[in-house]
Structures are given as structure tokens and as C-alpha cells.
N, C-alpha and C positions, 0 to 999 in steps of 0.2 A: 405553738408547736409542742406536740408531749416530747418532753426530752429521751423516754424512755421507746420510742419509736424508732425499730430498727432500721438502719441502715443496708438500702437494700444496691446487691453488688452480681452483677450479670457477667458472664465469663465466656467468652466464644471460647468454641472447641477445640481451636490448635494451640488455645496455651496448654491443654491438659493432657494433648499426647503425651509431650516427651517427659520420661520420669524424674531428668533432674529439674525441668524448669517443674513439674510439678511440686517435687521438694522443697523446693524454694518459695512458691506460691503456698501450701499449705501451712508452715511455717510461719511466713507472714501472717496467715489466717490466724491463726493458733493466738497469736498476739492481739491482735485486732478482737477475738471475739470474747477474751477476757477482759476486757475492759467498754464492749458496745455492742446492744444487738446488734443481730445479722442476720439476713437472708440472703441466699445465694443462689440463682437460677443461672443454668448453663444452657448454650448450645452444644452443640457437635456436626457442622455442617461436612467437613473435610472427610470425618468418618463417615456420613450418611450416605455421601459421594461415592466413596472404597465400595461398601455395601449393595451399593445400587448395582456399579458397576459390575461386581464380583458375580452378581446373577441376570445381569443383562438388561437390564431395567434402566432407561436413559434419565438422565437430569435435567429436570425442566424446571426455569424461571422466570419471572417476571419480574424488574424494576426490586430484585433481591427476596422476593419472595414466592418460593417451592410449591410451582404445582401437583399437586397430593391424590393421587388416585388411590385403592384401596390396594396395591399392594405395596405404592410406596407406602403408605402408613405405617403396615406390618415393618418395613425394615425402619422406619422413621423410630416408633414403638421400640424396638428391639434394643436398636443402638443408643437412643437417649434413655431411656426408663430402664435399661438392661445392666449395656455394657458400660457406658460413663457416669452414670450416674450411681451405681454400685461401686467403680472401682476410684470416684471421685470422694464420697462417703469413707472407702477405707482409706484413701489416705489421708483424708483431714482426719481420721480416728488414730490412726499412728501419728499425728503430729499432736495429741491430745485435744482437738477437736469433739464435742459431745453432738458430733452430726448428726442430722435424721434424712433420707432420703424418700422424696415425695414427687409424687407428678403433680399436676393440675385438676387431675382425677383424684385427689383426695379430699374429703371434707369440704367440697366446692370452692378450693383454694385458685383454681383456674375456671370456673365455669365459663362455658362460652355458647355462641351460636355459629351456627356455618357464615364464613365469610361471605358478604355480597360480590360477586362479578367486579373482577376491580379494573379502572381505567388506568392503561400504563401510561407513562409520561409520554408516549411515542403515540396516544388515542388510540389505542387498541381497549377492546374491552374484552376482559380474560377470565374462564370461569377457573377459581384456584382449586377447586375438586373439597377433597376432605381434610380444609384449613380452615380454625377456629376465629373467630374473634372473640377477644373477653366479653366480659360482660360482666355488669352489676358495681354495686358502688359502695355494697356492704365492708366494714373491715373483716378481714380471714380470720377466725377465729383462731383457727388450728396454727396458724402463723404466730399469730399472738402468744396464745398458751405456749407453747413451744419455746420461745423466745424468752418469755416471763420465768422460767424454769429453767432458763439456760444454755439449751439447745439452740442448734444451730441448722433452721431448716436449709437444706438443697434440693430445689424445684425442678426438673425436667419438662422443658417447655411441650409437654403434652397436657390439651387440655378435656373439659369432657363436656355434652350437652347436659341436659336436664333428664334426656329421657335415653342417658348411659352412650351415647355414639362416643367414641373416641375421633381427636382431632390435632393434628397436626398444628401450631401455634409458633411464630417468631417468636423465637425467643428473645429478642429485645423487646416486642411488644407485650411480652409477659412481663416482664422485671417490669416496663413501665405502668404497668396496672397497675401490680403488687405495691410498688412504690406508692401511685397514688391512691388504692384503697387504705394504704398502715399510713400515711401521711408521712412519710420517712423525710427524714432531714436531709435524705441525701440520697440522690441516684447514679450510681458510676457503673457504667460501661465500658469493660474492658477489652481488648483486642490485643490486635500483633503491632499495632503501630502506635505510633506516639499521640494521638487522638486523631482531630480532624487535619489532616495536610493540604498546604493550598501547593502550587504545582511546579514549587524550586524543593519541595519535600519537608517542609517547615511545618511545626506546629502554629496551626490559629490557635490565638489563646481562648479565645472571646468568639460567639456567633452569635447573631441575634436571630428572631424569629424571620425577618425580612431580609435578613441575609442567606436565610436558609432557603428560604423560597427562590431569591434569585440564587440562586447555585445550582437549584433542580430545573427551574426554567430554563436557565442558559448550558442545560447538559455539564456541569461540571463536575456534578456529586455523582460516583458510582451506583450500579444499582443498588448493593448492598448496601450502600451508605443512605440512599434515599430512603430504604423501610428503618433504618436506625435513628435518622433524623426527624423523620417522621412519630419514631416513640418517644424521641425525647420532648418533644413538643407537647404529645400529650402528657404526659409527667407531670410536669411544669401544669398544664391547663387542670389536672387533678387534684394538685396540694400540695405535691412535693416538694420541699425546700432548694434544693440546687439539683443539678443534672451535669454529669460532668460526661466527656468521652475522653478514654483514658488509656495510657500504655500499660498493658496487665503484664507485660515481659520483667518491669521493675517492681516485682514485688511489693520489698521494702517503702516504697516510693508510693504505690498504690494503697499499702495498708494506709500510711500518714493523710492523703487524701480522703480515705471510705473516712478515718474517723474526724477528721480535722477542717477539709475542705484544703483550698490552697493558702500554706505555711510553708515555715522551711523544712525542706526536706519531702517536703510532695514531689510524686512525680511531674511528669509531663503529661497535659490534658489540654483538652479543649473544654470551657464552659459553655453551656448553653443557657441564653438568654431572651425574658420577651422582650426585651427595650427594644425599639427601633436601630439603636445604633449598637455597636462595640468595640470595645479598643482590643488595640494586642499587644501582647507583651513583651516587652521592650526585648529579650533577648532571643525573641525565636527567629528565624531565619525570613517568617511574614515582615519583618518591620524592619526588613533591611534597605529600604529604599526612603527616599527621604521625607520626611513626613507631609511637605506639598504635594509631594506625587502621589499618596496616599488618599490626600484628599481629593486632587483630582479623579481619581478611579473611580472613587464615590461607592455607591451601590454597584455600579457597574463593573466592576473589578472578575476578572472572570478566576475561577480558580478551582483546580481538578484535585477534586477529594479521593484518596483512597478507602475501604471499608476497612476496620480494623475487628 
């Protein structure tokens, strides 16, 4: 693993409304990026929502991920690559951040193809309109450069064909490209909640690949949570060193993780794992029952995730 392989950190959009959790998030950044690459790809779903709504344009999804016709795009476009991603750029610049703000559209930093007709967990099969899937295996050059200089790319999960369409892209499924095209040491996915919750509100410490699967079989993972667990998977199948899903409310907490993994003073995360099995840790609220009963539940174990 190159040591010098940024550490790539995904950001859903309701941390970066309000401006003092911003404050405090960029801050954190600010520390974090003087001592580690970074790349930083945001959502903004909540906004994208406000937007829709504001001109009458209804919200449609699937299994968490945004059917895209061509005028959602235009507001998809506006509000990621416009308004969060310009005013997320200045405030990492007021925190001494040396930011650069970038879509997917740049320097084939996101190239993609139209998503295929996706099967929802419910056997529905959904055409997602004008939503990207990544594509290619090459490393981002422009990520790299970037990075080797100091800067600090922020990605807006728009991505672009070959022959210039623009494309509406999850944004966790961007970070997890990014991740596995730079081989980053580390992929954390931040949210509003303390990673993945099983359904007394407890952080898992620990998922594995077959635990993830039975979670989305037995209905337990939300929709949003099915397309996130879904990137984390690939990540991991990419080259990525760890995968973390994390609470992006603790700052502080989060920076320690992006650069450290889990030590003292990391926040609260869920790891993602391919082992078959995983443990949890000893002080979340999952391991409160007694460790027979734990075994008993086995794979079986039902548990309702929320999306962070």
C-alpha cells in the first residue's frame, strides 16, 4: 500500500447545512489535511429534495438511489456542483484549507456509463433515467497531482460519459471508486448517525460481507443504507485498505479515524469487513446481551439499520 495514497472521506449533505456543525467539521479538516492526503466527495440529498420540491418536481427512489430524469439533473447539477460544493470549498479556505472544488466531469476524475435498469430488493426492475455508474480502473491523475501539491480535492458526485453527457452519481458510490482507483488506505463514510445501527440504536462495530447480505435479504438495511453498503463492498473488492461507516457529527473524532483508523479518541463507526464473520465491540449497545445469545442468533440475527 503507497503510504502517500490519500485517504478518501465522503460527506452526506445534512452535515454541511448548518454553519456551526460546518465550523467545526472544517476545522477538524484543516488538521487532518496537514498531516494526510485527502479527498473529499460530498452529497447533498436533503438540499436536492428543498429544490425539487420548490419547483414541483417530485422525489423518486429506489432501494436509496434517485431516479434522474433530465430536469432533475439540471437541479441535481445546480445544487451539488453549484451551491455545496462552492460554499463547502470556502469554508474549508477560511479554515486554511488549500481546497479545490471539482465534479466528476473533470479530468475523467468520475467518468461513467449510464446505469443499467436496476433490480430493487422488492424484484421490481427500475430504469434510473440519467444516473451514472463509474467506470474504469485507471488512477485519477488530477486527484493525484492535486494531492502531491497539497491540495485538497472536493468531488461533487456528478459524473460525465465519454462523449460529455452529464450524470447524476451516488455519491457513496463515487467516494468508493475514488477510493479504489488511488488505493487509499482508508475509506470513511460519514453521516448523521453513529455508523451502521442495529434496532435498540446501537452502533455495530464490525459487518461482514455475509452479514451485509443477510441484512438486505431480511429487510433490515434501509434503502439508503442498502446503496452505501453496497459501496462499501466494492471498495474493499477494489484495493482499498479499510472501509469505515461513521459518525461525521463528531468531528474531532472523525478526523482520528480518516487518519489513524480505530485508536483512542476515534469516533464511533461501523467497520466493514469481507471475513465471514465479525465481532462487536464490547461497549456499543449491540453487545448487550449475553454472549450465548449472541451466538445463538447466528447469522440470523435480524437488525434494522438506519442510513447515516
Amino acid at each position: 500500500m503507497n503510504r502517500m495514497a490519500p485517504v478518501v472521506v465522503k460527506f452526506g449533505g445534512e452535515l454541511l447545512e448548518n454553519p456551526t456543525q460546518l465550523s467545526a467539521l472544517t476545522a477538524a479538516l484543516a488538521k487532518l489535511s496537514r498531516k494526510t492526503p485527502l479527498v473529499i466527495v460530498h452529497g447533498g440529498g436533503r438540499e436536492i429534495d428543498a429544490a425539487l420540491a420548490r419547483v414541483g418536481i417530485p422525489k423518486r427512489q429506489v432501494d436509496g438511489l434517485r431516479i434522474t430524469d433530465e430536469l432533475t439533473l439540471d437541479i441535481v447539477v445546480g445544487v451539488l456542483a453549484g451551491l455545496i460544493n462552492t460554499r463547502l470549498v470556502a469554508a474549508l479556505g477560511a479554515a486554511g484549507v488549500r481546497a479545490v472544488g471539482l465534479t466528476g466531469a473533470d479530468a475523467g476524475v468520475g467518468r461513467v456509463q449510464p446505469a443499467k435498469p436496476h433490480v430493487s430488493t422488492a424484484g421490481a426492475t427500475v430504469d434510473l433515467g440519467r444516473v451514472g455508474e463509474p467506470v474504469g480502473k485507471d488512477r485519477p491523475a488530477l486527484l493525484d497531482d492535486l494531492c502531491k501539491k497539497g491540495y485538497v480535492p472536493v468531488v461533487s458526485s456528478i459524473g460525465a460519459s465519454r462523449d460529455g453527457q452529464l450524470f447524476n452519481v451516488n455519491a457513496d458510490t463515487l467516494a468508493a471508486h475514488l477510493a479504489a482507483r488511488l488505493k487509499s488506505p482508508r475509506l470513511v463514510i460519514a453521516g448523521a448517525t453513529a455508523g451502521v445501527l442495529d434496532d435498540a440504536g446501537g452502533t455495530i462495530a464490525d459487518l461482514s460481507f455475509d452479514e451485509m447480505a443477510s441484512m438486505v435479504r431480511s429487510g433490515g438495511a434501509s434503502a439508503g443504507m442498502i446503496a452505501k453498503l453496497a459501496a462499501c463492498k466494492a471498495a474493499l473488492e477494489g484495493g482499498a485498505g479499510e472501509v469505515f461507516v461513521a459518525d461525521g457529527r463528531d468531528a474531532a473524532g472523525l478526523a482520528v479515524l480518516a487518519r489513524h483508523g480505530r485508536k483512542a479518541g476515534a469516533g464511533k463507526s461501523t467497520r466493514i469487513s469481507i471475513g465471514k464473520s465479525a465481532r462487536l465491540r464490547p461497549r456499543t449497545r449491540a453487545t448487550a446481551r449475553p454472549a450465548e445469545a449472541v451466538a445463538k442468533a447466528g447469522k440470523h440475527r435480524q437488525i434494522k439499520v438506519k442510513a447515516s
